[in-house]
N, C-alpha and C positions, 0 to 999 in steps of 0.2 A: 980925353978918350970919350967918342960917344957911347950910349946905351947899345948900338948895334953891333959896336967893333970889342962889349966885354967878351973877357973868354969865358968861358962853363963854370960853372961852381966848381974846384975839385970834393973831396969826399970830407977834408978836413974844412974847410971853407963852409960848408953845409952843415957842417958841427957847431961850428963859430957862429952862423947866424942865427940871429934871433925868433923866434915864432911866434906865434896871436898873440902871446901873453901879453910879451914886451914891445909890439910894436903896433904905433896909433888907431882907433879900427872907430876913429868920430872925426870929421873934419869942421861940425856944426853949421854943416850945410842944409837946406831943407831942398824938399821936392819942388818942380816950378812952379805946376800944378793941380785940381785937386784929380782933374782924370788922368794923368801923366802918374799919379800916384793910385788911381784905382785900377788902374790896367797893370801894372806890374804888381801891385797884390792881385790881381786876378790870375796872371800867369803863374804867381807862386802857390797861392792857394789851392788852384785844380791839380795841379803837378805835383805837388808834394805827396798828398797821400796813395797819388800811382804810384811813384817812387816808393814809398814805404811798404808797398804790398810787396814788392818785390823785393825787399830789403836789399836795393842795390843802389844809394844814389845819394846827390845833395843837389838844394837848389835852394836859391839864396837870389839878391837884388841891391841893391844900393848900400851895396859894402868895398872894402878894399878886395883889390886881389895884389899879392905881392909875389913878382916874379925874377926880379933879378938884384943886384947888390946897390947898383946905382937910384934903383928907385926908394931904398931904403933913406939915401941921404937926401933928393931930391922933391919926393915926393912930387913926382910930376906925372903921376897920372892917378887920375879916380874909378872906382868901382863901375862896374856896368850895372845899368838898370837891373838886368834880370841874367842870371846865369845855371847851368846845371851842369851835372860832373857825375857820369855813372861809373860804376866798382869801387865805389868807396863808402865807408859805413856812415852813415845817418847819426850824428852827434851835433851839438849844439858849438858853434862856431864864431868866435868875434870877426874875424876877417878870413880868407881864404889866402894860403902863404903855399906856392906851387914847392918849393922846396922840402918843407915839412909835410904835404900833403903827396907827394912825390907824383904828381899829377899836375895839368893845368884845365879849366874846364873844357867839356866836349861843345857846349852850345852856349852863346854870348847873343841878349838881344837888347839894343838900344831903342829907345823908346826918343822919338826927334820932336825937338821944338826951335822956334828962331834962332833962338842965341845958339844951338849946341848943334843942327845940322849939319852945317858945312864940315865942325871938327870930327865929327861924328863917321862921315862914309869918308875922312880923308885919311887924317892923322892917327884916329882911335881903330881905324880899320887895317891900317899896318903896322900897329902896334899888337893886335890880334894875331896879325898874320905873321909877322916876321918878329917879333919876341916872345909873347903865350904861344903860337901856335893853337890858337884855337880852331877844331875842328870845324865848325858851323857856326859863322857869324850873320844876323841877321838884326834890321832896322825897320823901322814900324814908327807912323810918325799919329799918334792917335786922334790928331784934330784931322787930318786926310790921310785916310785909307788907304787912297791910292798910292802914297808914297810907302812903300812896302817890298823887299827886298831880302833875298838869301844867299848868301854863299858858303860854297863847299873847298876846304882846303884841298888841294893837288898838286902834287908834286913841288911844294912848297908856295905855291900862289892860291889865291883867292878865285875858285872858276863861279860864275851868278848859276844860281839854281832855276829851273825851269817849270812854272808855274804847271800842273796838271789838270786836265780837262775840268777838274771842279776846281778849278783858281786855289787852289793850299799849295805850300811849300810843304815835303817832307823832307822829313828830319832823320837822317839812316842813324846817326849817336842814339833817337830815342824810340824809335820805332815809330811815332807818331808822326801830325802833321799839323800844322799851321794853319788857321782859317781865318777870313776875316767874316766876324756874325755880328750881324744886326740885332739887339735885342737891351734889354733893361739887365744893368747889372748895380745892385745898391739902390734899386730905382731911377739910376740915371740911364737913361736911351742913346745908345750910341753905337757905332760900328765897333765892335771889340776884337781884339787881337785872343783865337782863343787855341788850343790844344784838343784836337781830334785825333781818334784812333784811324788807323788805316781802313778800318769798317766803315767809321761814317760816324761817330760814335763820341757827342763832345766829352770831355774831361769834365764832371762835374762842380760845382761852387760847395761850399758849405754849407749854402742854403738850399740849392739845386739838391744836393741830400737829404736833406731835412725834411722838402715837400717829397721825394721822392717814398721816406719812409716814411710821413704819414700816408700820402697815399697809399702804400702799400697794407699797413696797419688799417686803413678805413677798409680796403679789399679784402684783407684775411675776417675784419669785424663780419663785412655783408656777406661771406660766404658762410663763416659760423653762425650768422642769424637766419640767412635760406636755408643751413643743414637743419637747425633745430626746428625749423618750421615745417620742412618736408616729415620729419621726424613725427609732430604732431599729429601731421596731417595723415598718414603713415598710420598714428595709434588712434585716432577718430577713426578711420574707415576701418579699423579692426574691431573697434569697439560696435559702428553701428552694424557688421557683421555679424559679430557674435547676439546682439539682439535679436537680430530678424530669424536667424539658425534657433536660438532658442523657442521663439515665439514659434517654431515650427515643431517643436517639442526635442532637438535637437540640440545635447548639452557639447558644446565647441572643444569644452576642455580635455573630450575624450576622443579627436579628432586627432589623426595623424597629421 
């Protein structure tokens, strides 16, 4: 019996299976490489704390996801790069198990190198489609840009998503949209796969934070240092006031 021809879980079946606890969530595999590993921390890192504001979501990367009985004894398939899964509570997770999470993720994105392209838009992309059903699969290859790609589930197939006058894939699972941006992330320079709002509006870094509050803290500092200065300047011109009124024999203090 293949993966494709199991039947459903029944109810008691879903009982009987096991969860993160009990099954493997390390395969002691490493990442290829080091920007293949800083681009899927970049996708986790900005997404996560959107997610969190809204207390509605997970997003995870280079873990298991376990979705059917056979893959349990097989183990013949590995985690996606990067994934996310909105209406579900925000908790700390060894592997993602569709059964026990009573969900499969909304949005799947591989991240392509030599060895893993070809399996990547073939095999790992109808296993997406036709066993998780995952909502929005999409492939991003980070040494070329160009190879970059989205699809939307419908009517049980995979339809490609249609780039928008400003070249982003949007994403309807997150509201947001997909961009490819040029710029330094970790001090490395490269075209980066990043998470934009439909405003225009990137998903920030942790660090992208951090300069953002201090600039802000330097703003609030120079506005508090020009109030207190106006301020002085404000009690000079009162003070040399009150001088010149005097000197006119004119006590200021009895002045409406």
């Amino acid at each position: 019996m293949t993966l494709a021809t199991l039947p459903a879980p029944t109810e008691e079946d879903v009982f009987l299976l096991p969860g993160e606890d009990q099954l493997p969530s390390d395969d002691d595999q490493t990442m290829e490489t080091q920007r293949h590993k800083m681009q899927m921390d970049l996708l986790i890192e900005s997404l996560d704390p959107w997610l969190a504001e809204r207390e509605d979501g997970y997003v995870g990367g280079n873990m298991f996801i376990y979705f059917s009985q056979a893959q349990i004894k097989t183990q013949d398939f590995k985690g996606p790069d990067f994934f996310a899964v909105t209406g579900v509570p925000k908790r700390e997770r060894k592997s993602w198990v569709v059964w026990q999470e009573e969900k499969a993720p909304d949005v799947v994105i591989e991240l392509l190198s030599p060895s893993t392209a070809q399996y990547d838009k073939t095999e790992k992309k109808a296993v997406y489609q036709d066993k998780m059903r995952v909502s929005e699969y999409y492939w991003y290859d980070p040494w070329n840009p160009e190879d970059f790609s989205g699809f939307t589930l419908t009517n049980g197939r995979y339809q490609p998503l249609e780039f928008n006058n400003q070249g982003w894939l949007l994403s309807q699972s997150l509201n947001l949209a997909l961009v490819r941006w040029a710029g330094a992330y970790r001090d490395v320079e490269a075209v980066w796969l990043r998470w934009v709002t439909l405003e225009g509006e990137l998903l920030p870094t942790a660090q992208e934070l951090a300069i953002q509050a201090t600039q802000q803290a330097e703003e609030e500092r120079r506005r508090a240092l020009e109030a207190t200065q106006q301020d002085e300047t404000e009690r000079r011109r009162v003070e040399i006031l009150s001088a010149k009124l005097r000197e006119l024999g004119v006590d200021p203090d009895t002045l409406d």
